[in-house]
C-alpha atoms as an extended CHARMM CRD file, in Angstrom:
* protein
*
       115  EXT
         1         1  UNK       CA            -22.6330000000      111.9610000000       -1.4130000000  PROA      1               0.0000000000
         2         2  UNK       CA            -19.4920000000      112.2750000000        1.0690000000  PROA      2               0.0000000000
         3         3  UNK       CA            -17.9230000000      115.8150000000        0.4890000000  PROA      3               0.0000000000
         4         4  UNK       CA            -14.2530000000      116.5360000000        1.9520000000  PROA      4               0.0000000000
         5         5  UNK       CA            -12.7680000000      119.6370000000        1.0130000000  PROA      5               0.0000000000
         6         6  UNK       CA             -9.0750000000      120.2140000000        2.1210000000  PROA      6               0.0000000000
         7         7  UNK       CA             -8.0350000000      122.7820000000        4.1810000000  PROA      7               0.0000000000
         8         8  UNK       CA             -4.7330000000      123.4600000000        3.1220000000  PROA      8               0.0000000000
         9         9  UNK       CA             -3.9700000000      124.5300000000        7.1930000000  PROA      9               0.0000000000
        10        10  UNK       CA             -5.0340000000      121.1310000000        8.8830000000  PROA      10              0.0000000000
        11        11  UNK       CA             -8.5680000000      119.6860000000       10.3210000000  PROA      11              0.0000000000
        12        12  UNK       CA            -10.2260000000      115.8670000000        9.7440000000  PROA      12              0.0000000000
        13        13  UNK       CA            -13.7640000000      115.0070000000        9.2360000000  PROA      13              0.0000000000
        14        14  UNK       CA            -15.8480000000      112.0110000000        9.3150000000  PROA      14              0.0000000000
        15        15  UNK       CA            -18.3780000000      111.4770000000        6.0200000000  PROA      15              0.0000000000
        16        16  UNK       CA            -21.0270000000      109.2830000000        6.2070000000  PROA      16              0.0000000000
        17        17  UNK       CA            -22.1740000000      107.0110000000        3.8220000000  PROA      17              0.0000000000
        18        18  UNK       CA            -25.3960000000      104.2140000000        3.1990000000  PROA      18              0.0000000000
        19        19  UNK       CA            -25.3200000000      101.8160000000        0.4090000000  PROA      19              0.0000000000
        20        20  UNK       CA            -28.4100000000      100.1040000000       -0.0260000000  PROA      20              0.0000000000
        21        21  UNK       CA            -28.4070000000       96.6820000000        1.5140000000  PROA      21              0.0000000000
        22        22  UNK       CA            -25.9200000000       98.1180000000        4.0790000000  PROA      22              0.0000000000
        23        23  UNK       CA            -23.9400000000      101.0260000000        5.5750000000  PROA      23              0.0000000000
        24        24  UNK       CA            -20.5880000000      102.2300000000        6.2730000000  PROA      24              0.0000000000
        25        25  UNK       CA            -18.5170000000      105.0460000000        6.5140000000  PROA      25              0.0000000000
        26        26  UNK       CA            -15.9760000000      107.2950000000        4.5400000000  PROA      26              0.0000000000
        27        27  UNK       CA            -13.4550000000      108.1330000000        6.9380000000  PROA      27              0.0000000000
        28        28  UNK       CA            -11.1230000000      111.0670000000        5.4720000000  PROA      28              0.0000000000
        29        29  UNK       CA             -8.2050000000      112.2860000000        7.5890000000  PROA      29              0.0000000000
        30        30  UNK       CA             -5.4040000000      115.0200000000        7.7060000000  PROA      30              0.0000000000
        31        31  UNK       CA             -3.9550000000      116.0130000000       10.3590000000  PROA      31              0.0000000000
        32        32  UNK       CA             -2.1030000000      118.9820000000       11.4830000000  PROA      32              0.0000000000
        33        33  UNK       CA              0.6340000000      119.5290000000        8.9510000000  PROA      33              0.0000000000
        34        34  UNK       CA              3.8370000000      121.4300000000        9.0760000000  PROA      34              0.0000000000
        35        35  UNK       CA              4.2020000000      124.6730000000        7.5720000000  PROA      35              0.0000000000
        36        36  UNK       CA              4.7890000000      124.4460000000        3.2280000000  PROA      36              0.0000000000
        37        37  UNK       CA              4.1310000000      120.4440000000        3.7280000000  PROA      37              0.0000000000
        38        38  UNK       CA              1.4490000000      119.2480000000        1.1530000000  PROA      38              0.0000000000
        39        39  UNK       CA             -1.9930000000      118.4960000000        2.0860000000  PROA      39              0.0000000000
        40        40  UNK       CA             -2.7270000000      114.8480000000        2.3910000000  PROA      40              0.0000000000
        41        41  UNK       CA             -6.5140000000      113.5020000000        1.8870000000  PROA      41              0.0000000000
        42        42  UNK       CA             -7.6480000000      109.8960000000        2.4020000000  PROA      42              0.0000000000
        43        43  UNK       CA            -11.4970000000      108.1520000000        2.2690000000  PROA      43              0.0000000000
        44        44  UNK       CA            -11.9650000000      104.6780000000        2.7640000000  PROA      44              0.0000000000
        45        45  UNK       CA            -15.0620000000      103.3180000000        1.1970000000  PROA      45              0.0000000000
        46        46  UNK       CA            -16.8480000000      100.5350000000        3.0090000000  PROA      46              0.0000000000
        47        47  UNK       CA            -16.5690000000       97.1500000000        0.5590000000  PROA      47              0.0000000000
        48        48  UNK       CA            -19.0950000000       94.6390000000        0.7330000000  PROA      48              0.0000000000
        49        49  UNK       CA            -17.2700000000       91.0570000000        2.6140000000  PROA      49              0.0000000000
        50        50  UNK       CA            -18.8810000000       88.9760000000        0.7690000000  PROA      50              0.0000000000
        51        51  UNK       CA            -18.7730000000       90.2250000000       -3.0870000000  PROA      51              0.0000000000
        52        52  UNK       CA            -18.9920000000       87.5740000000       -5.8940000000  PROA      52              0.0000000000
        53        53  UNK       CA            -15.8380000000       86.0220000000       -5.8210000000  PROA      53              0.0000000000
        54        54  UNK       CA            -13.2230000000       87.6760000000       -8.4700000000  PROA      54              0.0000000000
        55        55  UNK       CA            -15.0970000000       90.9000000000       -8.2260000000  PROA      55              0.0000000000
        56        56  UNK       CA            -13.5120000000       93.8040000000       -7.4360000000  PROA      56              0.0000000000
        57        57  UNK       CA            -14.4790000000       97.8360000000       -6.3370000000  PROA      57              0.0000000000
        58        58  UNK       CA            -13.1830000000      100.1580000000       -9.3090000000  PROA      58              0.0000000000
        59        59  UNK       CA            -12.3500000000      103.5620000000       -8.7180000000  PROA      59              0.0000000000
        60        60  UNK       CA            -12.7560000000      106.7430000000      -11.5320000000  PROA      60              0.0000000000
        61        61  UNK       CA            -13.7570000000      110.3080000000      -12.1590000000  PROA      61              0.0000000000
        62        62  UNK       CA            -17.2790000000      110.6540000000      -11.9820000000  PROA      62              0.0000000000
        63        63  UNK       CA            -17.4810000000      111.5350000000      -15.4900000000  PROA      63              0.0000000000
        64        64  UNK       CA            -15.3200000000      108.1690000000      -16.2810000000  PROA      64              0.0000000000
        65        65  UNK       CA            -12.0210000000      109.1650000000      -16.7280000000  PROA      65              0.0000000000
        66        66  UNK       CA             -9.0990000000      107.8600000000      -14.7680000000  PROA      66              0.0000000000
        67        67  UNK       CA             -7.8030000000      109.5170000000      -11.5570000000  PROA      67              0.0000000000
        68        68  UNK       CA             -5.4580000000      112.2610000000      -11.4220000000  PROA      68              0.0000000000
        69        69  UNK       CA             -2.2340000000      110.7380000000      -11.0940000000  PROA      69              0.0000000000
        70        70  UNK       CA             -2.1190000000      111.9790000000       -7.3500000000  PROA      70              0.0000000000
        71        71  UNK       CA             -4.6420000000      109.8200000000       -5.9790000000  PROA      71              0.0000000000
        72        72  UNK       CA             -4.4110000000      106.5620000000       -5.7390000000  PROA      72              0.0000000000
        73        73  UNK       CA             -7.4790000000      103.6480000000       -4.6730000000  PROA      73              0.0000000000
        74        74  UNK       CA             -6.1850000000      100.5530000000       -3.2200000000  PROA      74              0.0000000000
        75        75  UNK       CA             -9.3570000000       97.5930000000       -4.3260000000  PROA      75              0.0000000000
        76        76  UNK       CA             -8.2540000000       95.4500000000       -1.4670000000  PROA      76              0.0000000000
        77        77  UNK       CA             -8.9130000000       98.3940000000        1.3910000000  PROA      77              0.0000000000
        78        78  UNK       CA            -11.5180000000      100.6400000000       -0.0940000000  PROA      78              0.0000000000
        79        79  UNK       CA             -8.7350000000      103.3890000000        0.5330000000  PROA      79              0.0000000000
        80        80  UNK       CA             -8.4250000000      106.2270000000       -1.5510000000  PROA      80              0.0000000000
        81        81  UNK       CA             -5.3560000000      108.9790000000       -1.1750000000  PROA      81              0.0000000000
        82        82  UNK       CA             -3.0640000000      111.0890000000       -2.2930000000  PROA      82              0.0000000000
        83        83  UNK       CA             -1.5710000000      114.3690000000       -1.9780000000  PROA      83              0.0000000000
        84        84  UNK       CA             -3.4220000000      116.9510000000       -4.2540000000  PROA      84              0.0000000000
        85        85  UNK       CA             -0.6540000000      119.7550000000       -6.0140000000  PROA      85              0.0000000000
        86        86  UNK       CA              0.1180000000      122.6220000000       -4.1960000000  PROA      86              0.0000000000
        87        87  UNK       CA             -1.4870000000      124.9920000000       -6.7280000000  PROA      87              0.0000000000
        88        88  UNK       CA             -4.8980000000      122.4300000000       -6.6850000000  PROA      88              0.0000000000
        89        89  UNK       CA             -8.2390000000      124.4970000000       -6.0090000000  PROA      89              0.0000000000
        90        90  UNK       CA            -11.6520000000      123.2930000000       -6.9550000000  PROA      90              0.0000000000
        91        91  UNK       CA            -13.3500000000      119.8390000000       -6.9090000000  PROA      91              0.0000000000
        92        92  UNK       CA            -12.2740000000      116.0620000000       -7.7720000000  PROA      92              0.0000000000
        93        93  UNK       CA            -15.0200000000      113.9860000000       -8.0630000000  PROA      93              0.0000000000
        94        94  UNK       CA            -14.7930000000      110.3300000000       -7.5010000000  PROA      94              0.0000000000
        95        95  UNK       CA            -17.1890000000      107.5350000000       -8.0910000000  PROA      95              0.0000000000
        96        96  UNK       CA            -16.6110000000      104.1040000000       -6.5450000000  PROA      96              0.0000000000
        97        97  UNK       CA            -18.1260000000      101.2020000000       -7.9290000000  PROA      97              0.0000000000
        98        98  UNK       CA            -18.3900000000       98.6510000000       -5.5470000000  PROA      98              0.0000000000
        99        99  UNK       CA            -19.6370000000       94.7400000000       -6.0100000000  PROA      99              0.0000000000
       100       100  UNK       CA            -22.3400000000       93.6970000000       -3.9050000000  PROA      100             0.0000000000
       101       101  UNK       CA            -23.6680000000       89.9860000000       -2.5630000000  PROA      101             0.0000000000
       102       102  UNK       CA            -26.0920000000       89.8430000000       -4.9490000000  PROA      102             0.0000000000
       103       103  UNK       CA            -23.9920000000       90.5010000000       -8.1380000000  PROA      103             0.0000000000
       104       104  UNK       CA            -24.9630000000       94.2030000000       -8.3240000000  PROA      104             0.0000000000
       105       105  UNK       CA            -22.9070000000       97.1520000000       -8.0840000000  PROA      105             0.0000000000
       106       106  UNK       CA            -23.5490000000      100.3460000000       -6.1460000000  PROA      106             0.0000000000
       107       107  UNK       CA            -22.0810000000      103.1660000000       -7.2750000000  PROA      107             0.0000000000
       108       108  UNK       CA            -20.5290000000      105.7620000000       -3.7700000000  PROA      108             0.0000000000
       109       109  UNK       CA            -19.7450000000      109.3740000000       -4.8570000000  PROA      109             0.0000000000
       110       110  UNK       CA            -17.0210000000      111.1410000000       -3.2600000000  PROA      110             0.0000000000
       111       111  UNK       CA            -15.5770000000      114.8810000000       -3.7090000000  PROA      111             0.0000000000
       112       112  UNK       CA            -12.2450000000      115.6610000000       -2.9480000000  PROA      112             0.0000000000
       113       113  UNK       CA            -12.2170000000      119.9060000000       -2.7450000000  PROA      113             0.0000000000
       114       114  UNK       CA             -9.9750000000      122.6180000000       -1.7730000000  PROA      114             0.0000000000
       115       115  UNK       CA            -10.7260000000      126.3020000000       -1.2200000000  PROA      115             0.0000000000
Protein backbone atom coordinates (compact mmCIF):
# COMPACT_ATOMS: atom_id res chain seq x y z
CA UNK A 1 0.00 0.00 0.00
CA UNK A 2 1.43 3.63 -0.96
CA UNK A 3 1.27 5.81 2.29
CA UNK A 4 1.69 9.79 1.94
CA UNK A 5 1.13 11.70 4.89
CA UNK A 6 1.18 15.58 4.50
CA UNK A 7 3.39 17.67 6.14
CA UNK A 8 1.58 20.68 6.55
CA UNK A 9 5.37 22.65 6.22
CA UNK A 10 6.43 21.24 2.69
CA UNK A 11 8.47 17.92 1.48
CA UNK A 12 7.52 15.31 -1.67
CA UNK A 13 7.90 11.65 -1.75
CA UNK A 14 7.88 9.00 -4.25
CA UNK A 15 5.47 5.69 -3.36
CA UNK A 16 5.91 2.72 -5.05
CA UNK A 17 3.51 0.52 -6.29
CA UNK A 18 3.23 -3.33 -8.21
CA UNK A 19 0.05 -4.51 -9.65
CA UNK A 20 0.16 -7.93 -10.63
CA UNK A 21 0.76 -8.38 -14.30
CA UNK A 22 2.73 -5.07 -14.12
CA UNK A 23 4.22 -2.15 -12.15
CA UNK A 24 4.14 1.46 -11.78
CA UNK A 25 4.42 4.14 -9.54
CA UNK A 26 2.38 6.59 -7.25
CA UNK A 27 4.04 9.74 -7.58
CA UNK A 28 2.69 12.28 -4.76
CA UNK A 29 4.06 15.83 -4.72
CA UNK A 30 3.99 19.14 -2.64
CA UNK A 31 6.24 21.39 -2.74
CA UNK A 32 7.44 24.11 -0.58
CA UNK A 33 4.41 26.20 0.24
CA UNK A 34 4.02 29.70 1.47
CA UNK A 35 3.30 30.45 4.91
CA UNK A 36 -0.94 29.90 5.90
CA UNK A 37 -1.24 28.44 2.09
CA UNK A 38 -3.10 25.01 2.17
CA UNK A 39 -1.39 21.82 1.74
CA UNK A 40 -1.76 20.33 -1.66
CA UNK A 41 -1.42 16.32 -2.16
CA UNK A 42 -1.47 14.52 -5.52
CA UNK A 43 -0.86 10.45 -6.49
CA UNK A 44 -1.09 9.30 -9.83
CA UNK A 45 -1.94 5.68 -10.14
CA UNK A 46 -0.40 3.77 -13.01
CA UNK A 47 -3.56 2.63 -15.51
CA UNK A 48 -3.24 -0.30 -17.51
CA UNK A 49 -2.91 1.01 -21.74
CA UNK A 50 -4.63 -1.45 -22.88
CA UNK A 51 -7.93 -1.99 -20.58
CA UNK A 52 -11.09 -3.51 -22.20
CA UNK A 53 -12.34 -0.90 -24.19
CA UNK A 54 -15.17 1.31 -22.27
CA UNK A 55 -13.61 0.38 -19.01
CA UNK A 56 -12.66 2.76 -16.77
CA UNK A 57 -10.39 3.08 -13.15
CA UNK A 58 -12.96 4.14 -10.29
CA UNK A 59 -11.85 5.88 -7.40
CA UNK A 60 -13.56 5.58 -3.50
CA UNK A 61 -12.98 5.34 0.20
CA UNK A 62 -11.68 2.15 1.05
CA UNK A 63 -14.64 1.32 2.95
CA UNK A 64 -16.83 2.35 -0.33
CA UNK A 65 -17.99 5.58 0.20
CA UNK A 66 -17.37 8.49 -2.08
CA UNK A 67 -14.40 10.89 -1.69
CA UNK A 68 -14.32 13.78 0.47
CA UNK A 69 -15.35 16.53 -1.59
CA UNK A 70 -11.63 17.84 -1.56
CA UNK A 71 -10.13 15.29 -3.58
CA UNK A 72 -10.76 14.78 -6.76
CA UNK A 73 -9.55 11.46 -9.32
CA UNK A 74 -9.34 12.29 -12.87
CA UNK A 75 -10.12 8.33 -14.81
CA UNK A 76 -8.33 9.55 -17.86
CA UNK A 77 -4.79 10.33 -15.83
CA UNK A 78 -4.84 8.06 -12.85
CA UNK A 79 -4.43 11.48 -10.91
CA UNK A 80 -5.77 11.95 -7.67
CA UNK A 81 -5.68 15.58 -5.69
CA UNK A 82 -6.89 17.97 -3.74
CA UNK A 83 -6.26 20.24 -1.00
CA UNK A 84 -7.18 18.56 2.41
CA UNK A 85 -8.97 21.41 5.12
CA UNK A 86 -6.83 23.26 7.15
CA UNK A 87 -8.12 21.71 10.40
CA UNK A 88 -7.67 17.90 8.53
CA UNK A 89 -5.55 15.42 10.82
CA UNK A 90 -5.69 11.69 10.52
CA UNK A 91 -5.96 9.28 7.54
CA UNK A 92 -7.99 9.18 4.06
CA UNK A 93 -7.94 6.03 2.65
CA UNK A 94 -8.36 5.50 -1.00
CA UNK A 95 -8.86 2.43 -3.06
CA UNK A 96 -8.43 2.53 -6.84
CA UNK A 97 -9.95 0.08 -8.91
CA UNK A 98 -8.29 -0.21 -11.98
CA UNK A 99 -9.28 -2.43 -15.32
CA UNK A 100 -6.78 -4.71 -16.49
CA UNK A 101 -6.03 -6.52 -20.16
CA UNK A 102 -7.54 -9.41 -19.19
CA UNK A 103 -10.96 -8.05 -17.96
CA UNK A 104 -9.95 -8.13 -14.27
CA UNK A 105 -9.64 -5.43 -11.90
CA UNK A 106 -6.89 -4.79 -9.37
CA UNK A 107 -7.69 -3.01 -6.62
CA UNK A 108 -4.30 -0.08 -5.47
CA UNK A 109 -4.67 1.26 -1.88
CA UNK A 110 -3.59 4.63 -1.14
CA UNK A 111 -3.53 6.77 2.28
CA UNK A 112 -3.64 10.28 2.25
CA UNK A 113 -2.44 11.37 6.17
CA UNK A 114 -1.57 14.36 8.07
CA UNK A 115 0.05 14.68 11.49
Amino acid sequence: MASVYVDNQSGSSNQATTLDGGSGAVVVQQGVKPAGAPAKVSATVPLVADAPKGSKPVATMADGKPLPAWLKFDAATGKLQGTPPADFKGEVKVQVKVPQADGTVKAVPVVFGAK
